[in-house]
VOGU-3710 file (C-alpha; in Angstrom, 3 decimals, decimal comma):
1> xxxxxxxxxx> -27,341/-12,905/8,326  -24,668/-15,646/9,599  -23,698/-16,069/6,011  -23,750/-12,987/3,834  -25,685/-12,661/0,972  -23,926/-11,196/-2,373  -26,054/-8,709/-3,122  -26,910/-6,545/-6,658  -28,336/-3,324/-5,597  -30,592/-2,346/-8,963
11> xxxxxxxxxx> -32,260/-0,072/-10,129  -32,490/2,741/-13,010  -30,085/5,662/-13,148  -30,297/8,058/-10,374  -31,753/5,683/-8,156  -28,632/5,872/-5,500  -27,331/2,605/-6,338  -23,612/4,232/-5,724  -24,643/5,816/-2,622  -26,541/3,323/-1,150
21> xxxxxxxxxx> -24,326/0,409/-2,107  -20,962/1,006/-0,338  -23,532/1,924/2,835  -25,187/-1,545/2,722  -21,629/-3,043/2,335  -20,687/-1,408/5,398  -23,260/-2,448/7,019  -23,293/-5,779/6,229  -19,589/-6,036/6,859  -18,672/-6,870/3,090
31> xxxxxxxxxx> -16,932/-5,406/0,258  -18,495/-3,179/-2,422  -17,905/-3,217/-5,912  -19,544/-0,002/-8,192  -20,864/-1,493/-11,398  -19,840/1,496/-13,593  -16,194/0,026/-12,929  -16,541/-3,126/-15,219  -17,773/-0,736/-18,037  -15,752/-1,416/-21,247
41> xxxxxxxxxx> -14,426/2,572/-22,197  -17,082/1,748/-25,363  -19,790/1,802/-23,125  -19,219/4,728/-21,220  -18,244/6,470/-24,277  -21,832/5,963/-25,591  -23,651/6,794/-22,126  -21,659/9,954/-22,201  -22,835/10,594/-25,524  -26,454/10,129/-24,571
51> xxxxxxxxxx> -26,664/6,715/-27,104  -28,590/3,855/-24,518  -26,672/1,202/-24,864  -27,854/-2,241/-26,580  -27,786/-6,091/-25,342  -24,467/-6,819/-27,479  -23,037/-3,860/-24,889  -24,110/-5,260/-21,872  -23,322/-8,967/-22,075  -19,609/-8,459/-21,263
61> xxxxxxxxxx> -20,105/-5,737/-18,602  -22,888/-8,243/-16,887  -20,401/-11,143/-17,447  -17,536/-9,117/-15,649  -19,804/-8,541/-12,660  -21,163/-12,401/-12,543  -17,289/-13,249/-12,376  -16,971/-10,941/-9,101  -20,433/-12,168/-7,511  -19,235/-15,985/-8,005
71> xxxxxxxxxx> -15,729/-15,159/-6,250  -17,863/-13,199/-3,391  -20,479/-16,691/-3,242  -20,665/-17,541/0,542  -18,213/-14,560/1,536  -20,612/-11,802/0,789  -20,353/-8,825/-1,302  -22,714/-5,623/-2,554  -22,186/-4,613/-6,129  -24,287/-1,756/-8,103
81> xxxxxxxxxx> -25,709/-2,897/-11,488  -28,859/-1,421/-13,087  -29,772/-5,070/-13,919  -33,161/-3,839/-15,551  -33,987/-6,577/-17,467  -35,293/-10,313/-16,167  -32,286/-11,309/-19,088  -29,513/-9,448/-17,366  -30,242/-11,001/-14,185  -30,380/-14,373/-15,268
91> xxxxxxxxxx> -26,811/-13,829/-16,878  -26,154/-12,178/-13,755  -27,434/-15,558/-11,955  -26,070/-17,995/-14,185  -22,606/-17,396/-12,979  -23,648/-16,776/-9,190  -26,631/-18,528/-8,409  -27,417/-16,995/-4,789  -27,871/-13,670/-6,238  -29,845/-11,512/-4,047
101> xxxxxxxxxx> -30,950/-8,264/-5,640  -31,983/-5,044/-4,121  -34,406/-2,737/-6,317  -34,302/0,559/-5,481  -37,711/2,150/-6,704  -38,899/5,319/-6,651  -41,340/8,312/-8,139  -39,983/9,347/-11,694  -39,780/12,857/-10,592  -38,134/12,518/-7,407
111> xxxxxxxxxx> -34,998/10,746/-9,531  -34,634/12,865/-12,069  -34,672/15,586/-9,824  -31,558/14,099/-8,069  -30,121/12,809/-11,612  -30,006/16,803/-12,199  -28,284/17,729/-9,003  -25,309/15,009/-9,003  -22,155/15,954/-10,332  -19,422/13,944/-12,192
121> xxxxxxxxxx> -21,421/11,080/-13,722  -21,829/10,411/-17,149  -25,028/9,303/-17,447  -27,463/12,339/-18,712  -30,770/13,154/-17,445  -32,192/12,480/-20,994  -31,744/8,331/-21,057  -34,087/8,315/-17,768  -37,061/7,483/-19,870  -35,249/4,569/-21,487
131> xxxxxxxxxx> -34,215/3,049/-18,729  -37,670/3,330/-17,294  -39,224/1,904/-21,196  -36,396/-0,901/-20,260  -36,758/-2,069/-16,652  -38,783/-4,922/-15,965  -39,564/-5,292/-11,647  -38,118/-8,421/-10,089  -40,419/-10,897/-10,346  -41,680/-13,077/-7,710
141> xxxxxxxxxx> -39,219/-16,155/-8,418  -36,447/-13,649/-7,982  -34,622/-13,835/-5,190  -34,665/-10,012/-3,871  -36,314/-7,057/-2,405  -37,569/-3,697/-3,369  -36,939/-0,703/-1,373  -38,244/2,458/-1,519  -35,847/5,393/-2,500  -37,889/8,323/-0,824
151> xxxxxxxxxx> -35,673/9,925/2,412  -32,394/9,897/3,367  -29,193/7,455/2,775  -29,011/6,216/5,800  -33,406/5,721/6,161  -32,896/3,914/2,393  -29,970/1,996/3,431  -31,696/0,892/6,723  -34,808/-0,592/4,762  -32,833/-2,619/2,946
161> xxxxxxxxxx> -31,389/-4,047/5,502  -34,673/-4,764/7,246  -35,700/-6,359/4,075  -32,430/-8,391/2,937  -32,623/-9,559/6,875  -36,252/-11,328/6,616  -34,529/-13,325/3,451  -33,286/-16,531/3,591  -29,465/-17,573/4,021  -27,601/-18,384/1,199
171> xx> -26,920/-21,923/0,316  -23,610/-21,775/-1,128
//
């Protein structure tokens, strides 16, 4: 990619979007940005709590990172955001266009197994099954791919490279 991409890696909790997105930045020779960051100290509050949060919640978190994607538009940039609804990532788009998202998708089992095993994050094990009730898949007018989350970092990180390669180059 000649121009880089700004790039959402997606995904419900435990998916590896905070592993796996600093390693695709590095790859791709951009700057990452972790989602969690432009949390309001509301939101985390509730996560913590084990309360999902609602749309009224989100809208300023998703606005933050839109602001950061449109200052990264034509100089790159990976940033972690569930983004589970279609209506989060057309907020998400409506402030940087040339979006590119990376799903990571996996086996329900296989995440909460490594939702159990991580340390220091505040989102409990118990709000997987809303976040699976709430994601709805890219669809196919959507620029993005969907990787697989099975294996290791690097074999994760690698396919979505391969896939965000085969893409077509930004037009900003």
């Amino acid at each position: 990619m000649s121009t880089p991409h700004v790039v959402v890696v997606m995904g419900v909790a435990g998916t590896g979007k905070t592993t796996i997105g600093p390693l695709l930045a590095a790859r791709l020779g951009v700057p990452y940005a972790e989602g969690d960051d432009f949390h309001p100290p509301a939101n985390i509050a509730k996560m913590s709590a084990g309360t999902p949060l609602g749309d009224d919640d989100r809208w300023p978190w998703l606005d933050a990172i839109g602001t950061w994607a449109h200052e990264r538009a034509g100089l790159g940039g990976v940033v972690s955001c569930s983004a589970l609804k279609r209506s989060y990532r057309d907020r998400l788009r409506a402030a940087a266009p040339d979006l590119v998202f990376v799903h990571l998708a996996g086996d329900r089992s296989l995440i909460e197994d490594r939702m159990s095993h991580r340390q220091g994050h505040f989102m409990p094990t118990a709000l997987l099954d809303s976040q699976f009730a709430t994601l709805q898949p890219l669809q196919e007018d959507e620029a993005g791919v969907v990787v697989d989350v099975s294996g290791s970092p690097e074999e994760i990180t690698g396919r979505a490279v391969s896939a965000l390669t085969a893409l077509p180059e930004p037009t900003a």
